[in-house]
C-alpha positions as CSV (number, residue, x, y, z in Angstrom):
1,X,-238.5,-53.0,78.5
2,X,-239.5,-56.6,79.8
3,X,-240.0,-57.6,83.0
4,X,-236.7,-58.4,83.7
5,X,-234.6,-55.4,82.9
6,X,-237.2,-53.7,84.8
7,X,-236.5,-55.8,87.8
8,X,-232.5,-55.5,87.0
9,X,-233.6,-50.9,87.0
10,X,-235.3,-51.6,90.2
11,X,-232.8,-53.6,92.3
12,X,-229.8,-51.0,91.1
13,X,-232.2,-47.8,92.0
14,X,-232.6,-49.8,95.3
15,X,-228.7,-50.3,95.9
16,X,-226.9,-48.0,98.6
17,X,-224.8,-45.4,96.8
18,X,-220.9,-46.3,96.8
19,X,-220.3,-44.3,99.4
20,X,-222.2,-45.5,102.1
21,X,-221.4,-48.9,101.2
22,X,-217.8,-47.9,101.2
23,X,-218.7,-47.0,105.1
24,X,-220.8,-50.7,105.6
25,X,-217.3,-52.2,104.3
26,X,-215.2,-50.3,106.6
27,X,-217.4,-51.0,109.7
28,X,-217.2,-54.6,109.2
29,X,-213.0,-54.6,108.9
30,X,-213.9,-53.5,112.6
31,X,-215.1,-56.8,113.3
32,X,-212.5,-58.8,110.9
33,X,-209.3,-58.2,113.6
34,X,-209.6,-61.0,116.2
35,X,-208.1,-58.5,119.0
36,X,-211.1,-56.1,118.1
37,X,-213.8,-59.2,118.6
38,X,-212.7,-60.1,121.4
39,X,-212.2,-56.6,123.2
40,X,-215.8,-56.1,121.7
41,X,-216.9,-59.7,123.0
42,X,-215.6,-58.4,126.7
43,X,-217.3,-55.2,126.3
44,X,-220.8,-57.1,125.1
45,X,-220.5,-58.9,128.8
46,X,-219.6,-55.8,130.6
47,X,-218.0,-52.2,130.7
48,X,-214.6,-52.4,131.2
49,X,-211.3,-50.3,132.2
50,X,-208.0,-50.9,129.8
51,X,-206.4,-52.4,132.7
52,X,-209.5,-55.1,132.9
53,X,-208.9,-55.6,129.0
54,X,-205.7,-56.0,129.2
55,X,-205.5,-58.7,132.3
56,X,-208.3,-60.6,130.7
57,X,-206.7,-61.0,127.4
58,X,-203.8,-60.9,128.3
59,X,-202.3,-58.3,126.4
60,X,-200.2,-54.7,127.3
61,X,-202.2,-51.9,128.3
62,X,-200.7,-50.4,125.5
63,X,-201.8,-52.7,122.9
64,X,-205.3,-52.3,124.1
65,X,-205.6,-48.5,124.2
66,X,-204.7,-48.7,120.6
67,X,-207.2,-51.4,119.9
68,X,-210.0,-49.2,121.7
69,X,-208.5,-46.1,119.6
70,X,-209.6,-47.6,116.6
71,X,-213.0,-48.9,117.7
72,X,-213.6,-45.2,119.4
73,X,-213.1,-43.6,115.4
74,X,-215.6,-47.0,114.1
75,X,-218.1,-45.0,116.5
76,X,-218.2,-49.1,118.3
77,X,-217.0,-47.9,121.6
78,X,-217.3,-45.5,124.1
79,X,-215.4,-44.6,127.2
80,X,-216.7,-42.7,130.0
81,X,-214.3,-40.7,132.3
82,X,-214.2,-42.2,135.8
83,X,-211.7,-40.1,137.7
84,X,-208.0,-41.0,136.0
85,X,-209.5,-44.0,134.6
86,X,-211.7,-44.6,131.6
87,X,-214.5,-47.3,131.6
88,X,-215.6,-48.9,128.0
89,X,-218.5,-49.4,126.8
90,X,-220.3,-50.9,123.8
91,X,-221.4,-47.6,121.7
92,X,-225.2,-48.3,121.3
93,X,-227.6,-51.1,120.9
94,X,-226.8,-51.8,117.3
95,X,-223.0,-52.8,118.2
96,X,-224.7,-55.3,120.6
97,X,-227.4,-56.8,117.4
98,X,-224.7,-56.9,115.4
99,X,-222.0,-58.7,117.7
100,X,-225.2,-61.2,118.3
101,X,-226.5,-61.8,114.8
102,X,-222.4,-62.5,114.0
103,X,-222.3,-64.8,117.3
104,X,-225.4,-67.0,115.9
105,X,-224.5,-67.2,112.0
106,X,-220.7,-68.3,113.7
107,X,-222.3,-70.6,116.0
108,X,-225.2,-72.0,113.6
109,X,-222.9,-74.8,111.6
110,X,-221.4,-75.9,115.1
């Protein structure tokens, strides 16, 4: 084998299987719904209640619960129980890396 299909062998043994990059291409749909970014781009400035979201973006409560429905199974938000109202949250660190790193590739060619 020359050098090159052995570089060709290496970068396929290197690949992520098909399944998890199934997953990778299902967490960035996530991001490819403008409602979603900007529910996440509210969450990345501060918890929120539905109510909040809603007013903010003007939308129904409705149409936000299902929004935050969605993100909740994506594993991108969480919502913390605060008496009959729950507060959202950005899940963990990495949802705030990779809402920044999207934020500055976006904003480079400006």
């Amino acid at each position: 084998m020359d050098e090159r299909e052995l570089a060709k062998t290496d970068i396929k043994n290197r690949l992520p299987d098909d399944e998890t990059l199934y997953e990778l291409a299902g967490l960035f749909k996530m991001f490819g719904d403008p409602t979603r970014a900007k529910i996440l781009s509210c969450l990345q400035l501060r918890d929120m209640y539905v109510g909040e979201l809603a007013e903010t973006l003007n939308m129904t409560d409705s149409a936000v619960s299902h929004q935050l429905r969605v993100l909740r199974g994506a594993k991108l938000v969480k919502g913390v129980k605060e008496g009959k109202e729950v507060k959202y949250s950005l899940d963990d660190d990495h949802v705030v890396k990779i809402m920044e790193c999207g934020l500055t590739h976006v904003n480079e060619g400006k």
